[in-house]
PDB file of N, CA, C and O in Angstrom:
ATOM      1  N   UNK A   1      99.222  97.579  88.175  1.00  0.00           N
ATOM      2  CA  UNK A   1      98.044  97.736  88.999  1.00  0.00           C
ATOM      3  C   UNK A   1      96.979  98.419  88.151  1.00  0.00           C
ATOM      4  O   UNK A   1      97.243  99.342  87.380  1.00  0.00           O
ATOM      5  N   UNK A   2      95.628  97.860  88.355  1.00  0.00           N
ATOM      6  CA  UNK A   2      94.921  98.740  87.557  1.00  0.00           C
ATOM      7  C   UNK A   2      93.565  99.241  88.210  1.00  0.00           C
ATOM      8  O   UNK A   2      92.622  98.476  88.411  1.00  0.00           O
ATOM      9  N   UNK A   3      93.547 100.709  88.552  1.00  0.00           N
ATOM     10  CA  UNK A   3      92.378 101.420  89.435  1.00  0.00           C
ATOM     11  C   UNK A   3      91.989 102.252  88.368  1.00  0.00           C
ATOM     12  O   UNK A   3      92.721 102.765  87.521  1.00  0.00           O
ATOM     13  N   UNK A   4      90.538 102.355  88.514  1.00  0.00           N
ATOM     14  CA  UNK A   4      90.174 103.456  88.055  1.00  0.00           C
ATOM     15  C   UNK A   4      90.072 104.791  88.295  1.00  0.00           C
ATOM     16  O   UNK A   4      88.946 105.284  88.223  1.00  0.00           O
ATOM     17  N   UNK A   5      91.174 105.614  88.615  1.00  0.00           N
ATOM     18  CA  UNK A   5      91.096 106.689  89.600  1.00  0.00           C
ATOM     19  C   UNK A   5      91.494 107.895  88.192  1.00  0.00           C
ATOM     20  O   UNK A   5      92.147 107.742  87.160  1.00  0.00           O
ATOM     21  N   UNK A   6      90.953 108.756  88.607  1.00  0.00           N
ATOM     22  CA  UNK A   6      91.268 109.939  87.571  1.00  0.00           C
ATOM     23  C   UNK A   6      92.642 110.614  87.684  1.00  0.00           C
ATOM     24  O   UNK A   6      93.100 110.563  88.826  1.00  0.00           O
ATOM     25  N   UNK A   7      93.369 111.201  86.823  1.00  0.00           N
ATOM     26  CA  UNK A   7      94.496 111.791  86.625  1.00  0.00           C
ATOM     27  C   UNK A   7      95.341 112.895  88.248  1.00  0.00           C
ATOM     28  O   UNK A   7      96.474 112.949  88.728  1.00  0.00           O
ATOM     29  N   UNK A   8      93.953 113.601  88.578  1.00  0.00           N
ATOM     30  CA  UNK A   8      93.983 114.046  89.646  1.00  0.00           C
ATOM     31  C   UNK A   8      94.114 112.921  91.046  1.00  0.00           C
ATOM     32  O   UNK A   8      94.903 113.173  91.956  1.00  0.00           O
ATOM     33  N   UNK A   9      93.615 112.216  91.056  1.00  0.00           N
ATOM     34  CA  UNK A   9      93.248 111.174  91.841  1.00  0.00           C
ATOM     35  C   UNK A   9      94.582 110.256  92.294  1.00  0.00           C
ATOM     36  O   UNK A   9      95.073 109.972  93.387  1.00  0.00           O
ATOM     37  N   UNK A  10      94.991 109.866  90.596  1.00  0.00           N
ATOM     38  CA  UNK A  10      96.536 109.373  91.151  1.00  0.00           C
ATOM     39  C   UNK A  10      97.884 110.037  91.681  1.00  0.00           C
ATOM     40  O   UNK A  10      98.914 109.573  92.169  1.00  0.00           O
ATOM     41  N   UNK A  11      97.406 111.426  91.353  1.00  0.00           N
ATOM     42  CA  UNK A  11      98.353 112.564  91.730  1.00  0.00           C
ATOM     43  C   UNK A  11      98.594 112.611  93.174  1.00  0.00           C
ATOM     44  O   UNK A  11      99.582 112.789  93.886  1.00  0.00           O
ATOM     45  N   UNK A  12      97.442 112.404  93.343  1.00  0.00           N
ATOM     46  CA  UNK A  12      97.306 112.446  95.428  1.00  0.00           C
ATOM     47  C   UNK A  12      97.336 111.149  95.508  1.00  0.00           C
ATOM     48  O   UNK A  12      98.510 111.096  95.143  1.00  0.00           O
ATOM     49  N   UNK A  13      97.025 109.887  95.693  1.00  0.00           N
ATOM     50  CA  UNK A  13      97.621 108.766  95.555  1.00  0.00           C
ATOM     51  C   UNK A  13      99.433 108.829  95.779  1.00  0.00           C
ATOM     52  O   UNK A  13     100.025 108.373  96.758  1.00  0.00           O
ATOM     53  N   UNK A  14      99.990 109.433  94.736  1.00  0.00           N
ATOM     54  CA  UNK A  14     101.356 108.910  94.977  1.00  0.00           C
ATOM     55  C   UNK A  14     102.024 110.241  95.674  1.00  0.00           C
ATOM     56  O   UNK A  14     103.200 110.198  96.036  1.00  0.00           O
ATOM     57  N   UNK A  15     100.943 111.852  95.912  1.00  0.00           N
ATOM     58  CA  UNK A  15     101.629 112.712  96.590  1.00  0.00           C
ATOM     59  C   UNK A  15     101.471 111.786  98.167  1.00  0.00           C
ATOM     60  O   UNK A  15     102.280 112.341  98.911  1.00  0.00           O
ATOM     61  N   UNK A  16     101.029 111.050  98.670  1.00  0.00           N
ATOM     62  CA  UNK A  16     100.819 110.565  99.721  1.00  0.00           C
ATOM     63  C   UNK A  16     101.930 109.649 100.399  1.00  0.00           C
ATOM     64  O   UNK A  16     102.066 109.396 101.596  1.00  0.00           O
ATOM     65  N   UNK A  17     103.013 109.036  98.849  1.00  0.00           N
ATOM     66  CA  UNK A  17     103.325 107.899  99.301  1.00  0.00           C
ATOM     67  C   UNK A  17     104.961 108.412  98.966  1.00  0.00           C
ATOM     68  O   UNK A  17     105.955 107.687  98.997  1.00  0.00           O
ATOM     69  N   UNK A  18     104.904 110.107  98.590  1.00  0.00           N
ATOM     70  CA  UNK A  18     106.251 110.850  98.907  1.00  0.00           C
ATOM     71  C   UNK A  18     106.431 110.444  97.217  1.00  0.00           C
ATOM     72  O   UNK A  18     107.611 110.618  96.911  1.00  0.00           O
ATOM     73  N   UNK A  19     105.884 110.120  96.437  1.00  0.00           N
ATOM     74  CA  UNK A  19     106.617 110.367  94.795  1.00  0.00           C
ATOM     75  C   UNK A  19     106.271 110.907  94.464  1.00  0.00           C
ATOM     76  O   UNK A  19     105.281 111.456  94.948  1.00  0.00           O
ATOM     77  N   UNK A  20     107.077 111.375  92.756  1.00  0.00           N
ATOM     78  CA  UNK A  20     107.218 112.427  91.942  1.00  0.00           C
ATOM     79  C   UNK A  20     106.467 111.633  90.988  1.00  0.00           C
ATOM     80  O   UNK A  20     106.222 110.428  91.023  1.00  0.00           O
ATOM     81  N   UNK A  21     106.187 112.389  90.245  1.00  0.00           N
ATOM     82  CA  UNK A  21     105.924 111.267  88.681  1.00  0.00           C
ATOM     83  C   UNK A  21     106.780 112.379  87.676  1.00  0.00           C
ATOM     84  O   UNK A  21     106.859 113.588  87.897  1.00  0.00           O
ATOM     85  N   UNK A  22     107.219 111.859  86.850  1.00  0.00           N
ATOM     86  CA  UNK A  22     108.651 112.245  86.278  1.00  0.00           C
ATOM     87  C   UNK A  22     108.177 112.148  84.838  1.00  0.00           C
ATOM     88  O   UNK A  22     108.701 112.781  83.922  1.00  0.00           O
ATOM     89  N   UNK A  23     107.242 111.389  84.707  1.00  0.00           N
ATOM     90  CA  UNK A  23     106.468 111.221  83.218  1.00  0.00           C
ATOM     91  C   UNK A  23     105.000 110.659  83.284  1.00  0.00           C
ATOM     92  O   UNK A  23     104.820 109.788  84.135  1.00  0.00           O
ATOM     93  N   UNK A  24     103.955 111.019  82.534  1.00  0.00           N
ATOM     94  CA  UNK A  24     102.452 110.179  82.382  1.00  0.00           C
ATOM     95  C   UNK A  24     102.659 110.053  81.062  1.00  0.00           C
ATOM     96  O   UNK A  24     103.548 110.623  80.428  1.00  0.00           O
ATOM     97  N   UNK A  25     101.721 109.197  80.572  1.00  0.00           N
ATOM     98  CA  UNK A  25     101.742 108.280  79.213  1.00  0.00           C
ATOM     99  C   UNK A  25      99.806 107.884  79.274  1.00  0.00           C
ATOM    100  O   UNK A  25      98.917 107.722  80.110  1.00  0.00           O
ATOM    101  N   UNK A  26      99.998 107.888  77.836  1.00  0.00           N
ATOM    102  CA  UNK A  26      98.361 106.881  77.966  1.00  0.00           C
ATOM    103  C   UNK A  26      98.773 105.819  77.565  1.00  0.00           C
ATOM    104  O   UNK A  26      99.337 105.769  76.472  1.00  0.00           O
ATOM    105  N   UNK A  27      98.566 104.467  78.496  1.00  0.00           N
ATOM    106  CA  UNK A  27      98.407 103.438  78.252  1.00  0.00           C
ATOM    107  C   UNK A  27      97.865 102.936  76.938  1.00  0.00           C
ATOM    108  O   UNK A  27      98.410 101.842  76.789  1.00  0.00           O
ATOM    109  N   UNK A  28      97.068 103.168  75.898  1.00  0.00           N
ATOM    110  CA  UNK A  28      97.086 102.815  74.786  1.00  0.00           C
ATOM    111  C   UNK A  28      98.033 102.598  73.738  1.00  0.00           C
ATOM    112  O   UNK A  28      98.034 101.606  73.008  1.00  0.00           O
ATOM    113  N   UNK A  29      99.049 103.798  73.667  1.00  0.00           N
ATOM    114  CA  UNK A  29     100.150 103.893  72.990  1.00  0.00           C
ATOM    115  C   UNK A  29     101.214 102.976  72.891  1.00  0.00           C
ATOM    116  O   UNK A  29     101.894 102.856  71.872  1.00  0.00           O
ATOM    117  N   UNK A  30     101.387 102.286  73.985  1.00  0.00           N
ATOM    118  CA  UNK A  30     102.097 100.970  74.076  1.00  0.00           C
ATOM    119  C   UNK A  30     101.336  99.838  73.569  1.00  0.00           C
ATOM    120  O   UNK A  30     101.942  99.176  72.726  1.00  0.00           O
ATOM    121  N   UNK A  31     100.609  99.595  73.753  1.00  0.00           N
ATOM    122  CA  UNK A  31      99.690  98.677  73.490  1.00  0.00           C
ATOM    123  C   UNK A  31      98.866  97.890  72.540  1.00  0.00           C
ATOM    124  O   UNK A  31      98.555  96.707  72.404  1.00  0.00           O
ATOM    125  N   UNK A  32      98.553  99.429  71.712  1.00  0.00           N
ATOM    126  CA  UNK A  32      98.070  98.987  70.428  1.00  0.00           C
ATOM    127  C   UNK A  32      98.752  99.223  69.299  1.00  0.00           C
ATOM    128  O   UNK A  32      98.063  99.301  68.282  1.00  0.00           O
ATOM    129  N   UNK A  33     100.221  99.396  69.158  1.00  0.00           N
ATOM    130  CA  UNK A  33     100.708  99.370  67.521  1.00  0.00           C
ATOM    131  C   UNK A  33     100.153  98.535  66.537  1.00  0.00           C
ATOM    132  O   UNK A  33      99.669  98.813  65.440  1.00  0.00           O
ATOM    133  N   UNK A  34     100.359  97.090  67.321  1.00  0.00           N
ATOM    134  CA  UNK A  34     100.506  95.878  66.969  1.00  0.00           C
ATOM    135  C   UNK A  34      98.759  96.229  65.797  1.00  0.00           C
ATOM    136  O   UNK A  34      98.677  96.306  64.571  1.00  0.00           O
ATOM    137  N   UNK A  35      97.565  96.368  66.950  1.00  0.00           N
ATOM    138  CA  UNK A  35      96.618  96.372  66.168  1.00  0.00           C
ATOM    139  C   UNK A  35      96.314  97.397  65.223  1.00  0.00           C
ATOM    140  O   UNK A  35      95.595  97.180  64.248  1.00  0.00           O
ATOM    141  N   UNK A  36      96.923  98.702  65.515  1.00  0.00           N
ATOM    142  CA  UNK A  36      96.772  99.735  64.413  1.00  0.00           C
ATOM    143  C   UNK A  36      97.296  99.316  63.129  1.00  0.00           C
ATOM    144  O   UNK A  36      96.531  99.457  62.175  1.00  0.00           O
ATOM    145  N   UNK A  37      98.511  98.802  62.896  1.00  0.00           N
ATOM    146  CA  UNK A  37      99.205  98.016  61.740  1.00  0.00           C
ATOM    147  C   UNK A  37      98.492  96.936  61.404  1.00  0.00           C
ATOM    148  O   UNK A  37      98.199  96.785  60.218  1.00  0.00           O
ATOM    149  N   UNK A  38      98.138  96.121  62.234  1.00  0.00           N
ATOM    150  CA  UNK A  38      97.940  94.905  62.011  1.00  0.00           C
ATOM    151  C   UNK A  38      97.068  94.205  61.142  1.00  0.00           C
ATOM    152  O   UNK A  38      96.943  92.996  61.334  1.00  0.00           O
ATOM    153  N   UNK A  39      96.364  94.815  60.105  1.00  0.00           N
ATOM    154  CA  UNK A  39      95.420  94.665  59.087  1.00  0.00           C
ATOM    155  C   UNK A  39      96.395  94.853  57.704  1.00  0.00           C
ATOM    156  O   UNK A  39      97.390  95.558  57.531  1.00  0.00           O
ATOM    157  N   UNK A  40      95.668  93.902  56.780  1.00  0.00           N
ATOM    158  CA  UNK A  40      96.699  94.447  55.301  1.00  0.00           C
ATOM    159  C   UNK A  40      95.216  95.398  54.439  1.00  0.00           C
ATOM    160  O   UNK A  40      95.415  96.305  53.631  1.00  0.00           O
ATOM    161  N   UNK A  41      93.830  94.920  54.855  1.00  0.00           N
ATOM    162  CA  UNK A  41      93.035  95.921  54.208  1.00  0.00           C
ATOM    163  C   UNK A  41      93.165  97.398  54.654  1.00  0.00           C
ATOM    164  O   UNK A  41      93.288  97.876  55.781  1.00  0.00           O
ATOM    165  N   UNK A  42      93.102  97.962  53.464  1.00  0.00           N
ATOM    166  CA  UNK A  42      93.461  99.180  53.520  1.00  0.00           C
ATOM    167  C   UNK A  42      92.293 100.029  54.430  1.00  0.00           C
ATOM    168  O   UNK A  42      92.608 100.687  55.421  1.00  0.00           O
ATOM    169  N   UNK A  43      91.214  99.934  54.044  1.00  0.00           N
ATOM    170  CA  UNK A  43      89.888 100.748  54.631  1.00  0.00           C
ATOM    171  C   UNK A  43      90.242 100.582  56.154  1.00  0.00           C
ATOM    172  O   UNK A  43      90.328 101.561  56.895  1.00  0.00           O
ATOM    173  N   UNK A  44      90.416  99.463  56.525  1.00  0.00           N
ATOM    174  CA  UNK A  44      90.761  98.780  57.947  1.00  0.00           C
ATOM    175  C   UNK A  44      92.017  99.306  58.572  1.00  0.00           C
ATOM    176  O   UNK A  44      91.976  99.510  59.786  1.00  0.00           O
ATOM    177  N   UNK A  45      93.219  99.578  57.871  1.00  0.00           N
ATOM    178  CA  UNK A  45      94.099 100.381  58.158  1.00  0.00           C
ATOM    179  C   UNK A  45      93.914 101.796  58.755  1.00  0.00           C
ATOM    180  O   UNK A  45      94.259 102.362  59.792  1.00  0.00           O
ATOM    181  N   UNK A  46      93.047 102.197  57.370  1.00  0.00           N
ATOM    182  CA  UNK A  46      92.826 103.979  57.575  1.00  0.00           C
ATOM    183  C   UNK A  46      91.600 104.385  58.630  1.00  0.00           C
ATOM    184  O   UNK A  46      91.444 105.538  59.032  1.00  0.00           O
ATOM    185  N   UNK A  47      90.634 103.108  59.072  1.00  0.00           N
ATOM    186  CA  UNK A  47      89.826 103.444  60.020  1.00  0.00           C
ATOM    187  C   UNK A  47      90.792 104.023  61.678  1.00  0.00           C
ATOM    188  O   UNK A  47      90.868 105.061  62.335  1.00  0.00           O
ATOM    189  N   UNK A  48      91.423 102.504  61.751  1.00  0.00           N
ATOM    190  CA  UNK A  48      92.266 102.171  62.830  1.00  0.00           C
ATOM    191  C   UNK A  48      93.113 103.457  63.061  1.00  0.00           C
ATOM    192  O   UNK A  48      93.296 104.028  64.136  1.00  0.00           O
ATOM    193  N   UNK A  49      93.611 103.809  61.782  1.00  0.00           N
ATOM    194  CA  UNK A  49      94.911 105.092  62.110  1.00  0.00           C
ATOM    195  C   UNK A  49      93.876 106.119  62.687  1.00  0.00           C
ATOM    196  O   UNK A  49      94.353 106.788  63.604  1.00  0.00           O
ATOM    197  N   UNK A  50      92.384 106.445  62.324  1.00  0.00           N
ATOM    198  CA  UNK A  50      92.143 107.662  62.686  1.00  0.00           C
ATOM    199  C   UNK A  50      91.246 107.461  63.942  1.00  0.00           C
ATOM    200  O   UNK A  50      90.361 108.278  64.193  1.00  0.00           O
ATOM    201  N   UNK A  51      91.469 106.382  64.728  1.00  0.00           N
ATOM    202  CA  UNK A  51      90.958 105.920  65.848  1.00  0.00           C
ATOM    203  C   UNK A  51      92.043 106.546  66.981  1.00  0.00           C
ATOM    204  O   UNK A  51      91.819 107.017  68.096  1.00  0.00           O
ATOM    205  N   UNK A  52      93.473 106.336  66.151  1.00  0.00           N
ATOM    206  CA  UNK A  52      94.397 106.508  67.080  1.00  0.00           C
ATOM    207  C   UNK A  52      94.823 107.665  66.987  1.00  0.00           C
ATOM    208  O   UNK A  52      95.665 108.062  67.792  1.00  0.00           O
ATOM    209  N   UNK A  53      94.378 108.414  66.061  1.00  0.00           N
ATOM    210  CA  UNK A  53      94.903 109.883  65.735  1.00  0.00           C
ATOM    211  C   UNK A  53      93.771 110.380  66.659  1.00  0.00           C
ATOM    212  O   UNK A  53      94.181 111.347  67.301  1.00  0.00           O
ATOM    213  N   UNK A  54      92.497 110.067  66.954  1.00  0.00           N
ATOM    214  CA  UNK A  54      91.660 110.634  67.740  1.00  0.00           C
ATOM    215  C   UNK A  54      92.601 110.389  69.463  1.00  0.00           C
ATOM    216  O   UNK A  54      92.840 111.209  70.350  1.00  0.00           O
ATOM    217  N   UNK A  55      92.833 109.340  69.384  1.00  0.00           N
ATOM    218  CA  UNK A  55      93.191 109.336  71.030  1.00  0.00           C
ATOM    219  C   UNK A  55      94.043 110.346  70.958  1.00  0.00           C
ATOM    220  O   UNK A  55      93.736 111.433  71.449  1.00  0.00           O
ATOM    221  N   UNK A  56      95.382 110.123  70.265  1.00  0.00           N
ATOM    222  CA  UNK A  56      96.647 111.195  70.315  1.00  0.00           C
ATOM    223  C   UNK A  56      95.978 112.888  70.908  1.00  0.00           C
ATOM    224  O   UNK A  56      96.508 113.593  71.766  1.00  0.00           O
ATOM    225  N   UNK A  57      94.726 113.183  70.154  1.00  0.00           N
ATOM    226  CA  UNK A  57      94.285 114.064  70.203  1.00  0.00           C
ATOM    227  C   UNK A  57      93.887 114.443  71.541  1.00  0.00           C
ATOM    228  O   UNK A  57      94.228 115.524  72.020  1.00  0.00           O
ATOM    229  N   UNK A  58      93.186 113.607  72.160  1.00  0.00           N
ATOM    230  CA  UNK A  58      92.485 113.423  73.500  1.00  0.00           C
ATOM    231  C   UNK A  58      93.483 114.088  74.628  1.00  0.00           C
ATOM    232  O   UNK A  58      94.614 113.650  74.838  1.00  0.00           O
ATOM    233  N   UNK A  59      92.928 115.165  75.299  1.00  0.00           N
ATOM    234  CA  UNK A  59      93.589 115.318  76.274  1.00  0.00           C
ATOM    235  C   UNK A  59      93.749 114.354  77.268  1.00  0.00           C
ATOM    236  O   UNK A  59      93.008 113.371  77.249  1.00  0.00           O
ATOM    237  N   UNK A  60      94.865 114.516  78.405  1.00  0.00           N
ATOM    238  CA  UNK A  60      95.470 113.376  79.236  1.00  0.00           C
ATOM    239  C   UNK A  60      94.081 113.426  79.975  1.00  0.00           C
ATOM    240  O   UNK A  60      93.187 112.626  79.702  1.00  0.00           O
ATOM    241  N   UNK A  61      93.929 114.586  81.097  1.00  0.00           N
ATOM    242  CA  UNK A  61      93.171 114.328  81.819  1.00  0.00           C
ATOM    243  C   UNK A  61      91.586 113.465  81.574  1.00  0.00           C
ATOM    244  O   UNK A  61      90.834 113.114  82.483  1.00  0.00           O
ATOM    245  N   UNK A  62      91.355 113.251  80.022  1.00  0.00           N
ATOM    246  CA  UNK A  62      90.239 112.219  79.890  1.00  0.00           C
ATOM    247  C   UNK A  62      90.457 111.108  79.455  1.00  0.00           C
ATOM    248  O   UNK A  62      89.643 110.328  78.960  1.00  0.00           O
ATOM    249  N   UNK A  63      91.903 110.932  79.664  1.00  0.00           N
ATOM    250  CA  UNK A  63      91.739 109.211  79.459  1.00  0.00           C
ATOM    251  C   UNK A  63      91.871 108.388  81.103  1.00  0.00           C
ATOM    252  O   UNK A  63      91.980 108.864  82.233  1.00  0.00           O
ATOM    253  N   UNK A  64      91.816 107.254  80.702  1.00  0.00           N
ATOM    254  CA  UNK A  64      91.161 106.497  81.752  1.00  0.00           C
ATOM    255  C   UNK A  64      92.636 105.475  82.037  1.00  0.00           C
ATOM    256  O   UNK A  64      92.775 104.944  83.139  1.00  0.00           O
ATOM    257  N   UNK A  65      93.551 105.302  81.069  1.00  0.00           N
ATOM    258  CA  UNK A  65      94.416 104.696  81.374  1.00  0.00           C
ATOM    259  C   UNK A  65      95.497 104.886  81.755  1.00  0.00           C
ATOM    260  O   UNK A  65      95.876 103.830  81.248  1.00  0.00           O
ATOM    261  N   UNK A  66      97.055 105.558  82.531  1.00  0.00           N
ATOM    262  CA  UNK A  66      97.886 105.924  82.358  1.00  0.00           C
ATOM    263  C   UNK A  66      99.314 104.412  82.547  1.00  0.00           C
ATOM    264  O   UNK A  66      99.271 103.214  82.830  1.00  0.00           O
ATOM    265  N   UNK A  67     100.082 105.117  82.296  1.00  0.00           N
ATOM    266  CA  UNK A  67     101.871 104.539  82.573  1.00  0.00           C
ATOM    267  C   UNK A  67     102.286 105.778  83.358  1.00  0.00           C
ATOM    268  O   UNK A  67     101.961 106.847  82.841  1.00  0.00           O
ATOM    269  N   UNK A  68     102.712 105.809  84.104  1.00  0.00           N
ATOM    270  CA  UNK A  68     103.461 106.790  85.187  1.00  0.00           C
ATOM    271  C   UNK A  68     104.891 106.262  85.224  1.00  0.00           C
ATOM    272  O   UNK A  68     105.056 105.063  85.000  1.00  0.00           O
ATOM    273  N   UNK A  69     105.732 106.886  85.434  1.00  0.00           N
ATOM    274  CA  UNK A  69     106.928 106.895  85.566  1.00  0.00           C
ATOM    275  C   UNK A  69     107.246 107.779  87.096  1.00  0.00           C
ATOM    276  O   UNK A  69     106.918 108.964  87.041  1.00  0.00           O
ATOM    277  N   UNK A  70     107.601 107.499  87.881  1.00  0.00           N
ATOM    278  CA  UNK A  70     107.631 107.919  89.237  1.00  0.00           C
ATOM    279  C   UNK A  70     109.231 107.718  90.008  1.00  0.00           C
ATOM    280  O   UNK A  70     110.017 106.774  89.919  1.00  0.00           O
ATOM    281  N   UNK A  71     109.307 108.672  90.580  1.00  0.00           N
ATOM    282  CA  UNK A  71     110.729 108.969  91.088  1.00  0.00           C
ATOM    283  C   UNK A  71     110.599 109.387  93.063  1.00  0.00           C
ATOM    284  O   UNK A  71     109.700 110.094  93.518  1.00  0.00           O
ATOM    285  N   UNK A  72     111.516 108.859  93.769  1.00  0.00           N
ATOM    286  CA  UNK A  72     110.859 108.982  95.219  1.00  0.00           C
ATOM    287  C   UNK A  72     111.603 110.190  95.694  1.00  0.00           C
ATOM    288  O   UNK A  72     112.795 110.347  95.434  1.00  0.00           O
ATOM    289  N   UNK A  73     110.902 111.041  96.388  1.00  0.00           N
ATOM    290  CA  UNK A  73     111.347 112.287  96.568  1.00  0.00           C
ATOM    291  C   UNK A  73     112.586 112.501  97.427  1.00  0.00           C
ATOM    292  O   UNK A  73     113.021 113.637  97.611  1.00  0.00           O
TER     293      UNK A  73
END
């Protein structure tokens, strides 16, 4: 499913519907290996890695995408 609701937002969302969330994830991390690797130029490599070293960095609450892992109470 994909909403744009903030970190807080899905919290009450699924406190509503009686789940736990047991894990959050940013959706990027799954997603883009493929393209972080996926170049053999090097410059293009080392841009990409520090694109993703910036997200890593990024706190949860400002990203926009999650994976939840949810457990029913």
């Amino acid at each position: 499913n994909e909403n744009l609701l903030s970190l807080d937002q899905w919290q009450s969302l699924f406190d509503r519907q009686r789940l736990e969330v047991s894990r959050v994830r940013q959706d990027w991390w799954f997603s883009n290996r493929e393209w972080i690797l996926g170049s053999a130029h090097p410059l293009q490599l080392l841009k990409r890695s520090l694109v993703a070293l910036g997200l890593v960095c990024l706190p949860l609450r400002y990203t926009y995408q999650f994976i939840f892992v949810l457990k029913k109470r």
